[in-house]
C-alpha positions as a Markdown table, in Angstrom:
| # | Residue | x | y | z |
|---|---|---|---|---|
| 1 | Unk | 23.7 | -47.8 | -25.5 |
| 2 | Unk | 27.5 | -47.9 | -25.2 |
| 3 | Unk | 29.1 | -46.2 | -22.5 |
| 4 | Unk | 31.0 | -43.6 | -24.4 |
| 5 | Unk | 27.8 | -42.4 | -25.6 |
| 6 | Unk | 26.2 | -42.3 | -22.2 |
| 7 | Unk | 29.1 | -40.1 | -21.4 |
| 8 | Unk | 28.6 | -37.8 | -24.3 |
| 9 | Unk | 24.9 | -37.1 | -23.5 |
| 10 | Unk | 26.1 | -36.5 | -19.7 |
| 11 | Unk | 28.6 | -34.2 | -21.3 |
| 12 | Unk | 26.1 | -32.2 | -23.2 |
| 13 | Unk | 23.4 | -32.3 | -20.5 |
| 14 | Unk | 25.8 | -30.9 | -17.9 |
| 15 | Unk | 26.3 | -28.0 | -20.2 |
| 16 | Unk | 23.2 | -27.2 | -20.8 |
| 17 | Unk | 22.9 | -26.8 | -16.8 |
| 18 | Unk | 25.3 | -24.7 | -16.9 |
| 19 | Unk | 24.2 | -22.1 | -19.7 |
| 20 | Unk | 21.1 | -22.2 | -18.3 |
| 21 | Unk | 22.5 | -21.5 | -14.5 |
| 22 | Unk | 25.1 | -18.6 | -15.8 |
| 23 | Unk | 21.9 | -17.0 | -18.2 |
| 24 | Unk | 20.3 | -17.0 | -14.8 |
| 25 | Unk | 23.2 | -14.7 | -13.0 |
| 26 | Unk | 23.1 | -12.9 | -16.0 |
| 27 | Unk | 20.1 | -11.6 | -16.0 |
| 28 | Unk | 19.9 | -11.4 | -12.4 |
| 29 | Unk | 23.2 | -9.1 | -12.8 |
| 30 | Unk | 21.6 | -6.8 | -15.5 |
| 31 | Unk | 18.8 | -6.2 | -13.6 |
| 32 | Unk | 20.8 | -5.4 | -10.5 |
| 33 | Unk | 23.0 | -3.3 | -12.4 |
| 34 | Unk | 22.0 | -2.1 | -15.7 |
| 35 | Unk | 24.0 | -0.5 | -18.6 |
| 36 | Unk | 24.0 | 3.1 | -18.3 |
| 37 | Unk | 22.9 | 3.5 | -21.7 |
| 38 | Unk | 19.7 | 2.0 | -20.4 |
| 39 | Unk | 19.0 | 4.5 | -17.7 |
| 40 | Unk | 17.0 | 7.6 | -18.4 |
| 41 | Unk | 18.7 | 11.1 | -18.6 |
| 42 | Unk | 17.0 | 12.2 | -14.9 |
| 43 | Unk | 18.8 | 14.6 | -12.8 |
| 44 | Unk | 21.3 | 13.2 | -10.7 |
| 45 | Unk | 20.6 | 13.6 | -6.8 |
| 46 | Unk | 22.8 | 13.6 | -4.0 |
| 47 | Unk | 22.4 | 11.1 | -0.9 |
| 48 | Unk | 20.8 | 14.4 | 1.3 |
| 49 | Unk | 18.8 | 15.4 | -1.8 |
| 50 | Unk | 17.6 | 11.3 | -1.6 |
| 51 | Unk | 17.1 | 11.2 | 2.0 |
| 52 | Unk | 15.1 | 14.7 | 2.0 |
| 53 | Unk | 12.7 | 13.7 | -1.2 |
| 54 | Unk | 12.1 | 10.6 | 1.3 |
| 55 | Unk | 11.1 | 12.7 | 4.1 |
| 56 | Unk | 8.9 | 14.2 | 1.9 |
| 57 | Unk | 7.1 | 11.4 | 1.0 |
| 58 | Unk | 7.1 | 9.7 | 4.2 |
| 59 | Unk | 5.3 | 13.0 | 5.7 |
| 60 | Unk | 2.7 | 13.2 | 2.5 |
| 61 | Unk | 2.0 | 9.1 | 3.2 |
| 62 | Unk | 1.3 | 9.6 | 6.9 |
| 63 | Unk | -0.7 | 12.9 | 6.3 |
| 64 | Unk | -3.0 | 11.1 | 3.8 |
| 65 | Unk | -3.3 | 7.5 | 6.2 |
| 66 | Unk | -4.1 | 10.1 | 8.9 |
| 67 | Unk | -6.6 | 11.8 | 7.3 |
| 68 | Unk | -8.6 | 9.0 | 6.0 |
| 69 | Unk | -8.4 | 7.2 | 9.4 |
| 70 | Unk | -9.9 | 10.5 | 10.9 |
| 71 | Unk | -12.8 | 10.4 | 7.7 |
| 72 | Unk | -13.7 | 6.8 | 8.7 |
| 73 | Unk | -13.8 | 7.5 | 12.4 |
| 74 | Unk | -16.5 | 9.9 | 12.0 |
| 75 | Unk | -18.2 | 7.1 | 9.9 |
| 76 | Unk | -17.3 | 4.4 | 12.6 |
| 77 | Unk | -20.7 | 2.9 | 13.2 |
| 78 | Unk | -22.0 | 2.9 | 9.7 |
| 79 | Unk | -18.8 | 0.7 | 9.3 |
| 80 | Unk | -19.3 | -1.2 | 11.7 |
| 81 | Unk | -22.8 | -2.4 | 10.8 |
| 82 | Unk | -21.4 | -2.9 | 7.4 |
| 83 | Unk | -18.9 | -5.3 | 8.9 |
| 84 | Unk | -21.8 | -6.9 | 11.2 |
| 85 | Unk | -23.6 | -7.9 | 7.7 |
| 86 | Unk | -22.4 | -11.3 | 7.0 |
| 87 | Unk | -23.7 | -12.6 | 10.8 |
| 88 | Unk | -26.3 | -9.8 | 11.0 |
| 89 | Unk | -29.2 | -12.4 | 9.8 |
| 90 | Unk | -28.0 | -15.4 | 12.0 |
| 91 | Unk | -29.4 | -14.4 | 15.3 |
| 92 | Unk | -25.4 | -13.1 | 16.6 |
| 93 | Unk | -25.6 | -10.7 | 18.9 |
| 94 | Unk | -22.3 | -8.2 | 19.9 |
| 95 | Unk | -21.5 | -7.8 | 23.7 |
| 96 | Unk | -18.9 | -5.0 | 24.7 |
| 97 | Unk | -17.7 | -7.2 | 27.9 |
| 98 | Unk | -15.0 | -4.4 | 29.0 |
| 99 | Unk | -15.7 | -0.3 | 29.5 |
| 100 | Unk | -14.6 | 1.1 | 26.3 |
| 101 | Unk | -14.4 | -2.0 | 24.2 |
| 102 | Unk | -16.2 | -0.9 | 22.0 |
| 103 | Unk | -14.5 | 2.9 | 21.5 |
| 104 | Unk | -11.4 | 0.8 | 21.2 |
| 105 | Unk | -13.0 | -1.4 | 18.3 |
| 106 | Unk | -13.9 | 1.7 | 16.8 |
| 107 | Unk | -10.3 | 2.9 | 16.6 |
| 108 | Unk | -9.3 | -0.1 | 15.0 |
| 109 | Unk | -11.9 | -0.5 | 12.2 |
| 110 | Unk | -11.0 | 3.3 | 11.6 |
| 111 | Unk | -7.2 | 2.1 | 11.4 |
| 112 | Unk | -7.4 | -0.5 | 9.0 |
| 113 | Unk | -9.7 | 1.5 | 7.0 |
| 114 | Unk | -7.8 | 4.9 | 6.5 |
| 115 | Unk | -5.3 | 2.3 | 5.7 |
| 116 | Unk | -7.0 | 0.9 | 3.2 |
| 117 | Unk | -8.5 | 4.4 | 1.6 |
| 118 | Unk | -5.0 | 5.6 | 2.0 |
| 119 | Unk | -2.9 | 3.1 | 0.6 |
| 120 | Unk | -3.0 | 4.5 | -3.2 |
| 121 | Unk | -1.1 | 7.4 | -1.7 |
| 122 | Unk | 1.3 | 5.4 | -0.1 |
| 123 | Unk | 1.8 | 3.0 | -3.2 |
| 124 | Unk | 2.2 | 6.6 | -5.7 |
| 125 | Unk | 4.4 | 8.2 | -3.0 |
| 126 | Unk | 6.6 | 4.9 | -3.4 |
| 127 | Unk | 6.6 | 4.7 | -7.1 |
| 128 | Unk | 8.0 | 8.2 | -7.8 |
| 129 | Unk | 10.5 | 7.5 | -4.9 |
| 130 | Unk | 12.4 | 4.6 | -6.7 |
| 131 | Unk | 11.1 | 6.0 | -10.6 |
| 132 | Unk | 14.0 | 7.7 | -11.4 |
| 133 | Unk | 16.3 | 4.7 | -10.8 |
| 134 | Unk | 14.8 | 2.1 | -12.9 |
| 135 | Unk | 15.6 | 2.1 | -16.2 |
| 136 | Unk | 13.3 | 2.7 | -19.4 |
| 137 | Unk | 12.1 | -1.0 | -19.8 |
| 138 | Unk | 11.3 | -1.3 | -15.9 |
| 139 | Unk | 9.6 | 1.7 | -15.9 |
| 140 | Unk | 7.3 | 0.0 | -18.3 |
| 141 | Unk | 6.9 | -2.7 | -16.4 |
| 142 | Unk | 5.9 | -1.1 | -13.7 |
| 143 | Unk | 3.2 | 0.2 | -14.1 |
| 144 | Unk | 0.8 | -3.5 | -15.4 |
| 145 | Unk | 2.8 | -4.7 | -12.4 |
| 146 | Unk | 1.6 | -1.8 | -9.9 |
| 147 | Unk | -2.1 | -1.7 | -11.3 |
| 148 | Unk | -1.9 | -5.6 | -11.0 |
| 149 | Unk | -1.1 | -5.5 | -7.6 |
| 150 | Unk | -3.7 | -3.3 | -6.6 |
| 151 | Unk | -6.5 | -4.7 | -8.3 |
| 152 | Unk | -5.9 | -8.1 | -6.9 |
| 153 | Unk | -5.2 | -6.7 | -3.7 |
| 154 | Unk | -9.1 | -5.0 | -3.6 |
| 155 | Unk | -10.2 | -8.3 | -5.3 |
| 156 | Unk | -9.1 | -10.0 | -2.5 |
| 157 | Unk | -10.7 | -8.3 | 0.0 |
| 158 | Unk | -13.8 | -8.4 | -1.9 |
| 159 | Unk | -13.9 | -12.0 | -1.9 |
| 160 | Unk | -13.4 | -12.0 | 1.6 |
| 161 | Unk | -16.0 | -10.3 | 2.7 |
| 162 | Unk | -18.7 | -11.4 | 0.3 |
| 163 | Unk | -17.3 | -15.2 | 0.5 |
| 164 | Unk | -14.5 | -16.3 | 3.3 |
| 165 | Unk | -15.8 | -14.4 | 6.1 |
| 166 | Unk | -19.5 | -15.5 | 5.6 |
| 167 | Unk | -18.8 | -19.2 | 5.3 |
| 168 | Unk | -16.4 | -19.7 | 8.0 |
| 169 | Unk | -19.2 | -17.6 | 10.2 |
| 170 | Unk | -21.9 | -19.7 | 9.3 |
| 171 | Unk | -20.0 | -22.7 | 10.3 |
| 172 | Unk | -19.4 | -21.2 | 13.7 |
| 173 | Unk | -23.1 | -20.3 | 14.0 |
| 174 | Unk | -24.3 | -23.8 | 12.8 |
| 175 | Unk | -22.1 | -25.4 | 15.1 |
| 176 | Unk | -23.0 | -24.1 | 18.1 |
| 177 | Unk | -26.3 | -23.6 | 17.0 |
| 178 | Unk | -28.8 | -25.9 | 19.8 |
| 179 | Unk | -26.4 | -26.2 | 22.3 |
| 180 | Unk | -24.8 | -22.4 | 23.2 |
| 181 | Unk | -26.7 | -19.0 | 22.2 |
| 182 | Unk | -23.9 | -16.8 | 20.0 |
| 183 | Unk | -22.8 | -13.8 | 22.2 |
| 184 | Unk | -19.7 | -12.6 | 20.4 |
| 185 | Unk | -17.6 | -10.0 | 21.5 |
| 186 | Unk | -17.4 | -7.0 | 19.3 |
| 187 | Unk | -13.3 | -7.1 | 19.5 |
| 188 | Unk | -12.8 | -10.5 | 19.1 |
| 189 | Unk | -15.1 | -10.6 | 16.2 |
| 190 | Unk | -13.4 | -7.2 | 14.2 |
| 191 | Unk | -10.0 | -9.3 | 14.8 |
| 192 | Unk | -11.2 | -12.0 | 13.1 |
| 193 | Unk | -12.9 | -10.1 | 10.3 |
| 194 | Unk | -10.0 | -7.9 | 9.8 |
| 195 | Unk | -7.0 | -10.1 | 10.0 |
| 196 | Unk | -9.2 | -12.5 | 7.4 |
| 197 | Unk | -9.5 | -9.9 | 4.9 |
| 198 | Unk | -6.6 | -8.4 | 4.7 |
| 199 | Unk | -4.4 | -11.7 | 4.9 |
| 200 | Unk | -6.5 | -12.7 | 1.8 |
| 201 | Unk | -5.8 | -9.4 | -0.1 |
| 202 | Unk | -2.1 | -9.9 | 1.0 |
| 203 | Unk | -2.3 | -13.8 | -0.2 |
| 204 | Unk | -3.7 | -12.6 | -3.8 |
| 205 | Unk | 0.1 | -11.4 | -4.6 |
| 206 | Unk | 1.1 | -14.2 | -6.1 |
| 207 | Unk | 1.0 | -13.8 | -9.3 |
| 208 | Unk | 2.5 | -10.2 | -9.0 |
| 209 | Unk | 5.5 | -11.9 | -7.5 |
| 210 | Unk | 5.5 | -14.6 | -10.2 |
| 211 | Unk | 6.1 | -11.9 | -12.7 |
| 212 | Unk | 8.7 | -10.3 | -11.1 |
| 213 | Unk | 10.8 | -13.2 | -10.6 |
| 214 | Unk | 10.3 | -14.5 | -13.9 |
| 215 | Unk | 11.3 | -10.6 | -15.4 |
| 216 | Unk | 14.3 | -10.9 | -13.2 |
| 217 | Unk | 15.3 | -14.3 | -14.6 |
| 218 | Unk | 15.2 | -16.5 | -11.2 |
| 219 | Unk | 12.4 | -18.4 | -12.5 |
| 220 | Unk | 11.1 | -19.6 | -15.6 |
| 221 | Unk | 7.0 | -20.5 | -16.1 |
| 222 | Unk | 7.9 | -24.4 | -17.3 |
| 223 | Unk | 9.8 | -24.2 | -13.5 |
| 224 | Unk | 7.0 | -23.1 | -12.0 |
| 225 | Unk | 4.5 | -25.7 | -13.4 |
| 226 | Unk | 7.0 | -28.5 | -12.8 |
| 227 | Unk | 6.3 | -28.1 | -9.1 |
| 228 | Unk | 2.9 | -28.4 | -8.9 |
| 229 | Unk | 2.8 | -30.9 | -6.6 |
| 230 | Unk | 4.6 | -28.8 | -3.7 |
| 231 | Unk | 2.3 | -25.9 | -4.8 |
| 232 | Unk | -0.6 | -27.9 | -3.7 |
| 233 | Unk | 0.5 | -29.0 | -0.4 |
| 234 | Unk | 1.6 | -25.6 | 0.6 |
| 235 | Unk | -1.3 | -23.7 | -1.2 |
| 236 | Unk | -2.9 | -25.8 | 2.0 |
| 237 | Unk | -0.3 | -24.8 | 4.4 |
| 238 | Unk | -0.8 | -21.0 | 3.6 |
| 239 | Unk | -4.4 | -21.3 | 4.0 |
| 240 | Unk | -4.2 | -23.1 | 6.9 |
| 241 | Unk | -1.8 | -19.8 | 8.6 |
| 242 | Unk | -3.4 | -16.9 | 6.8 |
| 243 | Unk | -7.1 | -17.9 | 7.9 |
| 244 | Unk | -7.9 | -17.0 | 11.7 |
| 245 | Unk | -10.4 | -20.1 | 12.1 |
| 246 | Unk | -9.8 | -23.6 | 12.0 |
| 247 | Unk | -12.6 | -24.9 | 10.3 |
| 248 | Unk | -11.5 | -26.8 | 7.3 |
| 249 | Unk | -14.7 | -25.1 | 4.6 |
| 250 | Unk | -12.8 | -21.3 | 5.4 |
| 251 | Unk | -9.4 | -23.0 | 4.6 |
| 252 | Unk | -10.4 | -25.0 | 1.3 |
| 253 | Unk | -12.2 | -22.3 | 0.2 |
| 254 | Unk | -8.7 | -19.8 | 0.3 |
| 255 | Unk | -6.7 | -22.6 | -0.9 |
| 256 | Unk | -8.9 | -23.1 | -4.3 |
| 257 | Unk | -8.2 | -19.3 | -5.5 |
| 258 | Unk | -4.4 | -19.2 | -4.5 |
| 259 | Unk | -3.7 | -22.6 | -6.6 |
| 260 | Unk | -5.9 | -21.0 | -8.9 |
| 261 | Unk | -4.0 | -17.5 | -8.9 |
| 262 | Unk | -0.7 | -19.4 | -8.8 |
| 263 | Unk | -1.2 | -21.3 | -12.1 |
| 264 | Unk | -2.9 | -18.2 | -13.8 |
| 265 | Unk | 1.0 | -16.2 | -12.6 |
| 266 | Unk | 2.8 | -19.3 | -14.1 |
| 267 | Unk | 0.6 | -19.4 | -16.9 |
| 268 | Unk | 1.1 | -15.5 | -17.8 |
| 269 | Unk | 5.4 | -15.5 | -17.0 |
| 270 | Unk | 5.5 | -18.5 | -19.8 |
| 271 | Unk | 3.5 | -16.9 | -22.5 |
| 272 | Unk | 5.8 | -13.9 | -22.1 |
| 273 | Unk | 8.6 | -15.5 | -22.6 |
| 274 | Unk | 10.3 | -15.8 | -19.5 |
C-alpha cells in the first residue's frame, strides 16, 4: 500500500473518532439540558417551593423507615431465627459474650429490616421529587429503569440468603469442623450475614447502570463487550471487596452472576440501540 493511501485511511479514521467523540458530548449535552419543547407543561416551582416539597418527603421517608423498623422490632426473634437458618442444622451454636449483645443485635436486624420494608417509600418519595424535571422520554424511561432496579435489588438478596451465605457458612463449619467446636457470636455473625446480603443486592445494579449510561450516550454495548477481559478481572476484585469472608467458594460464587449480570446489561443497551 502506498503511503498516500495510508494517509487517506488515517485521514478518514481520525474523523470518524471524532464524529463519534462530539455525538458523545452531544448527547451527553441533550440529556443535561434538554429542549424546552421537550419538557412537560408542569407548574413551575420556586427554589423554597423545591426545598419545602423536599422536606416533605424527607419527613414522609423517615416516618415510613421508622415505622417498619418499630414493626420488625416487635418481630425481632422470629427474624432472627429466620437469619439463624442457613447454620441452624450444622451444630452452630450463638453466644451473647457481652450484657446486652444481644438487645443490641436486635436493634440492628430491626434497622436493616425497616430499611429494607421501607425502601419502596423512599425510592416513590424520590421519584416524584425529580418527576417534574425530566422530560417526556425520561419519564418513560424511568419507570423499566426503577422497577428494574428494584427487582434485581430483592433478587439479590434472595440469592444471598438461599445461596452466598449458606456456602461460605458451610465452609467455615467444615473447616473447623474436628478440631474447634463452632461458638459464634450472635453480633459478629448478623454483621456478616447482613453486610453479605445487602452488598450483593447493591452489586446486582449493574445492569441498571449499564442502561443508563448507554441512554445517556457515554457508552455504547459493542464498548462494553470489547472489554471483556477487564470485566473479568475486576468482576473478581468486586467479589473479593463486597463478600465479608475470604474463602475463595463465597467469592466465585458472586463473581459468576455479576459477569453474568454484566453481559446480560451490555447485551440489553446494544439491542436497543445505543
Amino acid at each position: 500500500m502506498s503511503p498516500i493511501f495510508g494517509a487517506d485511511d488515517n485521514i478518514i479514521e481520525d474523523s470518524l473518532q471524532k464524529i463519534q467523540q462530539d455525538e458523545e458530548k452531544n448527547a451527553l449535552y441533550n440529556f443535561l439540558y434538554p429542549d424546552k419543547e421537550l419538557l412537560p407543561d408542569d407548574k413551575e416551582m420556586s427554589i423554597f417551593d423545591h426545598l419545602e416539597e423536599l422536606r416533605q418527603r424527607i419527613f414522609v421517608s423517615v416516618l415510613a423507615v421508622g415505622g417498619a423498623i418499630l414493626g420488625c422490632f416487635c418481630f425481632s426473634k422470629d427474624l432472627i431465627v429466620l437469619l439463624e437458618a442457613p447454620v441452624s442444622s450444622q451444630g452452630v451454636r450463638f453466644l451473647q459474650l457481652s450484657p446486652g449483645e444481644f438487645f443490641f443485635t436486635t436493634i440492628k436486624v430491626s434497622g436493616y429490616c425497616g430499611l429494607l420494608l421501607g425502601s419502596p417509600v423512599i425510592l416513590y418519595e424520590i421519584i416524584a421529587f425529580i418527576l417534574p424535571g425530566l422530560t417526556r422520554d425520561e419519564r418513560k424511561f424511568l419507570g423499566p429503569i426503577v422497577l428494574g432496579s428494584s427487582v434485581l435489588f430483592y433478587v439479590g438478596i434472595a440469592f444471598s440468603y438461599t445461596v452466598l451465605t449458606p456456602a461460605a457458612l458451610n465452609f467455615f463449619v467444615n473447616y473447623a469442623q474436628g478440631a474447634v467446636e463452632s461458638l459464634w457470636s450472635i453480633d459478629q455473625y448478623f454483621e456478616f450475614v447482613l453486610i453479605l446480603m445487602f452488598s450483593t443486592g447493591l452489586s446486582f445494579q449493574v445492569p441498571v447502570v449499564q442502561l443508563l449510561l448507554g441512554q445517556v450516550g457515554l457508552v455504547s454495548g459493542d464498548q462494553m463487550l470489547s472489554i471483556w477481559r477487564y470485566v473479568v478481572v475486576g468482576a473478581v476484585i468486586v467479589a473479593a471487596v463486597l463478600t465479608p469472608s475470604t474463602d475463595p467458594l463465597t467469592q466465585m460464587l458472586l463473581a459468576g452472576p455479576l459477569l453474568g449480570l454484566y453481559f446480560g446489561g451490555a447485551w440489553m443497551v446494544k439491542l436497543i440501540g445505543r
